[in-house]
C-alpha positions in Angstrom: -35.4 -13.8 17.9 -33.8 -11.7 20.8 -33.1 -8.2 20.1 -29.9 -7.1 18.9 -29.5 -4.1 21.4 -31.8 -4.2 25.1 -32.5 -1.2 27.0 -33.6 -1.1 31.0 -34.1 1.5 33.5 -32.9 1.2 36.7 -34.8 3.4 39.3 -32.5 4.8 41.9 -33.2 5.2 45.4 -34.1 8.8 45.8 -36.6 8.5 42.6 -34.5 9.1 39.4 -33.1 7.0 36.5 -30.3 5.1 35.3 -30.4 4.0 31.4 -28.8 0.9 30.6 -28.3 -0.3 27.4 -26.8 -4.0 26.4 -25.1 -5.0 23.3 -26.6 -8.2 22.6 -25.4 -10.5 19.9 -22.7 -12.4 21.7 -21.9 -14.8 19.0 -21.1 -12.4 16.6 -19.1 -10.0 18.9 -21.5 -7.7 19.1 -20.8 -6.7 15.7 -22.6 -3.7 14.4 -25.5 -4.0 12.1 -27.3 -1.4 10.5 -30.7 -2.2 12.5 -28.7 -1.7 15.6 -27.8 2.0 14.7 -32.0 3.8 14.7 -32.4 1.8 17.9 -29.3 3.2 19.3 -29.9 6.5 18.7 -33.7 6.3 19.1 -33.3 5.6 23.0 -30.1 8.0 23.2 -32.2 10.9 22.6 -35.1 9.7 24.5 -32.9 9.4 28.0 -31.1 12.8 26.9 -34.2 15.1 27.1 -35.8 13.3 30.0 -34.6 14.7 32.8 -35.3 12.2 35.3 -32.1 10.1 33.4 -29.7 11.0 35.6 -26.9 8.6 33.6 -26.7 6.0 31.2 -24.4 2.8 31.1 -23.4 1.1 28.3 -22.6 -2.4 28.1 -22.7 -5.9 26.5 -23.9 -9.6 27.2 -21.9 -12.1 27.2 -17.7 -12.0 28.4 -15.8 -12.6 24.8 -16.4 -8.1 23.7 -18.0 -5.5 24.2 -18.0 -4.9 20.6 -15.6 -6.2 17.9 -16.9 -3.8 15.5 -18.6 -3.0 12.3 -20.4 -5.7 10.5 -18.4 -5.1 7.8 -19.1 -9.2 6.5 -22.8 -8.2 6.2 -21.9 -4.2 4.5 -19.8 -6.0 1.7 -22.2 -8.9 0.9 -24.4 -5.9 0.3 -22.2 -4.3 -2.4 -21.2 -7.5 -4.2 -25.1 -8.1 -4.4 -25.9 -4.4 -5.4 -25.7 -3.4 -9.3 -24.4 0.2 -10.4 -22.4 2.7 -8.3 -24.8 5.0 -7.4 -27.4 2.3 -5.8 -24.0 1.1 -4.3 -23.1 4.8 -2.5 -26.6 4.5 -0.8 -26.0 1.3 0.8 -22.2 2.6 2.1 -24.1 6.1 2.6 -26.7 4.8 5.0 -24.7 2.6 7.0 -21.8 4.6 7.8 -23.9 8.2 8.1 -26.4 6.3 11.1 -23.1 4.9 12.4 -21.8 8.2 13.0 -24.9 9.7 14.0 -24.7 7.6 17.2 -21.0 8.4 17.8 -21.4 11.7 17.5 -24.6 11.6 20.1 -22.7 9.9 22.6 -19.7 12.3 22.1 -22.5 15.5 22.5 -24.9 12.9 25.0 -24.8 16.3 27.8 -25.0 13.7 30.8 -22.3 11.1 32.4 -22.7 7.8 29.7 -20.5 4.8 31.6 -19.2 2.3 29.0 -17.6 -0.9 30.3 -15.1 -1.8 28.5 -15.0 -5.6 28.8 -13.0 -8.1 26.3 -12.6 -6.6 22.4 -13.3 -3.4 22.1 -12.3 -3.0 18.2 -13.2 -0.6 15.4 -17.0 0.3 15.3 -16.8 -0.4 19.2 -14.2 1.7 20.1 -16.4 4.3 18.2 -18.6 4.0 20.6 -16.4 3.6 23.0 -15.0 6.8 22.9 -18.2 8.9 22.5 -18.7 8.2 26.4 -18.0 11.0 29.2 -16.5 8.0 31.3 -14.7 5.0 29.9 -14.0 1.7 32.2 -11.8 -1.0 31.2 -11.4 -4.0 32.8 -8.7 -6.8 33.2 -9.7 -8.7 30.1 -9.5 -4.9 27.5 -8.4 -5.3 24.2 -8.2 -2.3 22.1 -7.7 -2.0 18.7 -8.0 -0.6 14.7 -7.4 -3.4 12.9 -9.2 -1.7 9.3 -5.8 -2.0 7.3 -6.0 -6.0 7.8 -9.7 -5.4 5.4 -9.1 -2.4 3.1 -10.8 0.1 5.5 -9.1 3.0 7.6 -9.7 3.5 11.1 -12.9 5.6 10.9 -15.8 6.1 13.8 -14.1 9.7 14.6 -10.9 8.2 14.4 -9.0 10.9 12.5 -10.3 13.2 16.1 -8.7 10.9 18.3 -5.9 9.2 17.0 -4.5 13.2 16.3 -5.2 14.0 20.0 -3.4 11.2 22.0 -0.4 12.3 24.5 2.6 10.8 23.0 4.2 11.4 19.4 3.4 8.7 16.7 1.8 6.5 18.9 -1.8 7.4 16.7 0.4 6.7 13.3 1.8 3.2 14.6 -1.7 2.1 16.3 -3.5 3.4 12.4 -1.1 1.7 10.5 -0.5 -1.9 12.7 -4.1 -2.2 14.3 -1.7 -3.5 17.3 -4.4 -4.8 20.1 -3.1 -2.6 23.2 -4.5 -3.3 26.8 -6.1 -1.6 29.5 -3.0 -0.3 31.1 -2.2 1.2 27.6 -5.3 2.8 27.5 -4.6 4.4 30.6 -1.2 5.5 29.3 -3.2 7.1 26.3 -5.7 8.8 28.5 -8.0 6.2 26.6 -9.6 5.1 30.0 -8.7 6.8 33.7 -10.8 4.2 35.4 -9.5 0.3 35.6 -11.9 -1.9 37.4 -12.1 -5.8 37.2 -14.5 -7.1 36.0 -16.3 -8.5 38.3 -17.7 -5.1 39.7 -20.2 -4.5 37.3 -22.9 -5.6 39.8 -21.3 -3.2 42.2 -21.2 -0.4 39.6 -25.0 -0.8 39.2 -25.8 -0.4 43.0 -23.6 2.2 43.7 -25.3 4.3 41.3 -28.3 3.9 42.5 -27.7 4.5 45.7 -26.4 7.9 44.8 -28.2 10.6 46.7 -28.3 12.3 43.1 -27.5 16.5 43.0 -30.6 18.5 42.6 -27.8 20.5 39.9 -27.2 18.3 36.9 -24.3 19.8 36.5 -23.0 18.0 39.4 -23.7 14.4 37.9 -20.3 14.1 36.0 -18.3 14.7 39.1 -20.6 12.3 41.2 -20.1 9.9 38.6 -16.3 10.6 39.1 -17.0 9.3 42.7 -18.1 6.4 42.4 -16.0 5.1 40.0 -13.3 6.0 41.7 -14.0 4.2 44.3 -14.3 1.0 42.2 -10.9 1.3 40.9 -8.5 -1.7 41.4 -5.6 -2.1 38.7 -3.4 -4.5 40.9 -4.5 -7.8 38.7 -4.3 -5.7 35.6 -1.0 -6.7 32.9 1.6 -4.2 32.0 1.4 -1.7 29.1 3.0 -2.4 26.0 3.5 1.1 24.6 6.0 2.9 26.9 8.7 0.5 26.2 8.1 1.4 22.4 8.1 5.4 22.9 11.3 6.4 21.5 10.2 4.7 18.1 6.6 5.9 17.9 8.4 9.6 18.6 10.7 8.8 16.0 8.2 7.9 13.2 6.5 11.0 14.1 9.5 13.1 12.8 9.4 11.4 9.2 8.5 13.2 6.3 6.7 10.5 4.2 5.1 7.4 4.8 7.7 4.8 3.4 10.2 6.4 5.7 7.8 5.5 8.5 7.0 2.0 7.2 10.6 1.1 6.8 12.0 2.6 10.1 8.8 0.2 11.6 10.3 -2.9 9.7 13.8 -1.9 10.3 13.6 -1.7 14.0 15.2 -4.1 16.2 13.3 -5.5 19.0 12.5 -8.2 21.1 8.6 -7.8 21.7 5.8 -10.5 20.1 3.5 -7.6 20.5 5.3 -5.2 18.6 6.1 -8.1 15.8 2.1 -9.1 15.9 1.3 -5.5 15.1 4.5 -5.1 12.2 3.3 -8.6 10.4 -0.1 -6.8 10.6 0.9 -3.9 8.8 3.3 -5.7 5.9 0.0 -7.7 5.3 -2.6 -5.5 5.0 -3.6 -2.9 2.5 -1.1 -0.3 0.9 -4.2 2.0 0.4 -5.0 1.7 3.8 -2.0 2.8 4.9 -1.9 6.1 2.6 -5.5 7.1 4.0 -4.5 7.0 7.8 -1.4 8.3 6.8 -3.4 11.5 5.4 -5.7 11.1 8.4 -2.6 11.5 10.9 -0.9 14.4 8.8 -3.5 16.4 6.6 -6.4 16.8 9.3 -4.9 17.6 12.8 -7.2 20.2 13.2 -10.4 19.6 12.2 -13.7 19.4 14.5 -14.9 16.3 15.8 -17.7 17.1 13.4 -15.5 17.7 10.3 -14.0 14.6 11.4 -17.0 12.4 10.8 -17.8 14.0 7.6 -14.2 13.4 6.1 -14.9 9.9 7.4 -18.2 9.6 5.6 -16.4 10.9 2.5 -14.0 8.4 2.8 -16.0 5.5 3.1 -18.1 5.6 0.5 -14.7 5.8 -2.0 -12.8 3.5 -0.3 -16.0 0.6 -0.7 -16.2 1.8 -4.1 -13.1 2.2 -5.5 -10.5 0.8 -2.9 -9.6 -2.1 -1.1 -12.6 -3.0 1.4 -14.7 -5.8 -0.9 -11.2 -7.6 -1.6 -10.4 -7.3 2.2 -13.4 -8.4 4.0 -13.7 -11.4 1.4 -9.8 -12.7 1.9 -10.4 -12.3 6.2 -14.1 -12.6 6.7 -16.3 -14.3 4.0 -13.3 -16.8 2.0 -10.8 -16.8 5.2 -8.6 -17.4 2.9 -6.1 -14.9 4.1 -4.7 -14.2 0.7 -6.5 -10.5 -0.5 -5.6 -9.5 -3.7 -4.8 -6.0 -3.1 -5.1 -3.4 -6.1 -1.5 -2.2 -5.5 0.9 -4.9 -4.0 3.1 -2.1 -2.7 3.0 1.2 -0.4 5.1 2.6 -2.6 3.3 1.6 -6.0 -0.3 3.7 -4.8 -0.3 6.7 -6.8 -1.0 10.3 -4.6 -3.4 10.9 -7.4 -5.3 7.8 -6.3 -5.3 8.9 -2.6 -6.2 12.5 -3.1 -8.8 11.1 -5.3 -10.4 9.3 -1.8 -10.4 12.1 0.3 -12.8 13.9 -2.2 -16.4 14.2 -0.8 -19.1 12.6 -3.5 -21.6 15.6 -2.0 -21.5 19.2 -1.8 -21.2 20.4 1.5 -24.9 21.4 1.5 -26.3 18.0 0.3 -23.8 16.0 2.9 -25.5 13.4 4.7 -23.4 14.2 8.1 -24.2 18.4 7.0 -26.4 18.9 10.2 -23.5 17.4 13.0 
């Protein structure tokens, strides 16, 4: 059996080295399993202290994604299968705390990581995603959080950059819908300055190793920069979908609670399939959900991209435990029956007692998993 993740180096011209590393279960998305994670971060390390790496690109096979996300179908087999609470913690603990390891090493990575952004780029993958210095998208981009439609919350440092986008409310709409936005709405984000079809990932490839690289590392980033530049090409690329939508994503972002947001969402009068997609989205998946990103959006502005992953892990482990995510990924994923039996039918039946009780780590700080980010 092929391995789920391949690594190359490509030697450039005047002697140094290009990692490249390729997603590579195409029939599943590229979905995240926990093997994938020590091989991941294995290499990661490996390119980062050899300094004849000059770069690394990130990438999948196939044209459908470059990652859909977690294997979350795989994670909650895994708990319905495992007895007792505790034994359950350690198989949430172990998947989630390598998952964030990698994110965090891409974020902290020290030289220019490329990822192309081809196709779905959802939940675990736009985890990784955003850990790189230099983000492409291409024609075919579509981004998304979709974790309320299973009982989640949009997690993989999530609660970082949701809170940092340029425009009010837009992280609180995109948390609470998991509306699919494009590459041009990546760019209106800051997401992604670099739109390139497609078809010039060949092109990408030579042109970095044709690089006459600086003898300063340093210089590699803006170099980088460069080339990609150079590639850019957005005239085939669709429309945004957000700026139309400003004026209510600024609006929600002046409400005081969370059912004031969720009924000035349904309430608003429109014209836009996309913005309906992302509203039926939200009515339809998981109350708890929607508390937790609310918190995420609200409570934790200001934590460290560290913290941030913690808080994450933290919330994980409850929410597997105690919350919605078995019921979720059974209704979408393992039953497709589309029907999950949610434990409270109603935002505004979950109780802040409940929530609070999510958001409290099952560790002491010293004893966290994620302690040494």
């Amino acid at each position: 059996m092929e391995a789920s993740v391949l690594f190359d180096e490509l030697a450039t011209n005047d002697g140094h080295i290009i990692g490249l590393i390729s997603l590579n279960k195409p029939r599943q998305l590229h979905a995240l399993s926990a093997d994938m994670f020590p091989l991941l971060r294995q290499q990661l390390l490996t390119w980062q202290s050899d300094k004849r790496v000059v770069s690394v690109l990130l990438t999948s096979s196939g044209e459908k994604a470059f990652c859909a996300g977690g294997d979350v179908k795989s994670l909650q087999q895994a708990l319905v299968n495992t007895e007792g609470n505790v034994a359950k913690q350690q198989v949430v603990s172990e998947y989630f705390t390598a998952e964030y390891q990698v994110d965090y090493l891409l974020h902290n990575f020290g030289k220019p990581l490329i990822v192309w952004g081809d196709g779905i780029i959802m939940g675990g993958g736009l985890g990784l995603f955003m850990g790189a210095s230099h983000r492409v998208v291409t024609e075919t981009a579509r981004i998304a959080m979709p974790e309320i439609t299973i009982g989640l919350f949009p997690d993989v440092g999530a609660t970082w950059f949701l809170n940092r986008l340029p425009h009010p409310g837009v992280g609180l709409f995109l948390g609470l819908t998991g509306a699919s936005i494009n590459a041009n709405d990546a760019k209106y984000l800051g997401l992604s300055q670099y739109l390139i079809p497609s078809l010039q990932q060949t092109r990408l490839c030579s042109d970095l190793r044709a690089l006459d690289w600086h003898l300063d590392a340093a210089e590699h980033t803006k170099q980088v920069d460069m080339v990609l530049d150079g590639l850019y090409d957005d005239s085939l690329f669709a429309a945004d979908n957000l700026s139309a939508h400003q004026d209510l994503f600024t609006a929600l972002s002046k409400k005081s609670n969370l059912t004031d947001v969720i009924s000035d969402i349904e309430a608003h009068q429109h014209n836009s399939d996309w913005l309906q997609k992302g509203i039926n989205k939200l009515l339809l998946g998981s109350p708890i959900s929607a508390h937790i990103l609310y918190q995420q959006i609200t409570q934790y502005t200001d934590l460290s991209l560290a913290d941030c992953f913690r808080l994450e892990l933290d919330i994980a482990v409850n929410v597997c435990l105690h919350g919605d995510l078995v019921e979720g990924v059974r209704a979408l994923l393992v039953d497709k029956d589309n029907q999950p039996h949610w434990l409270y039918k109603q935002v505004a039946d979950v109780t802040a007692d409940f929530v609070n009780s999510l958001l409290v780590s099952p560790w002491q700080r010293a004893s966290h998993p994620l302690n040494a980010l």
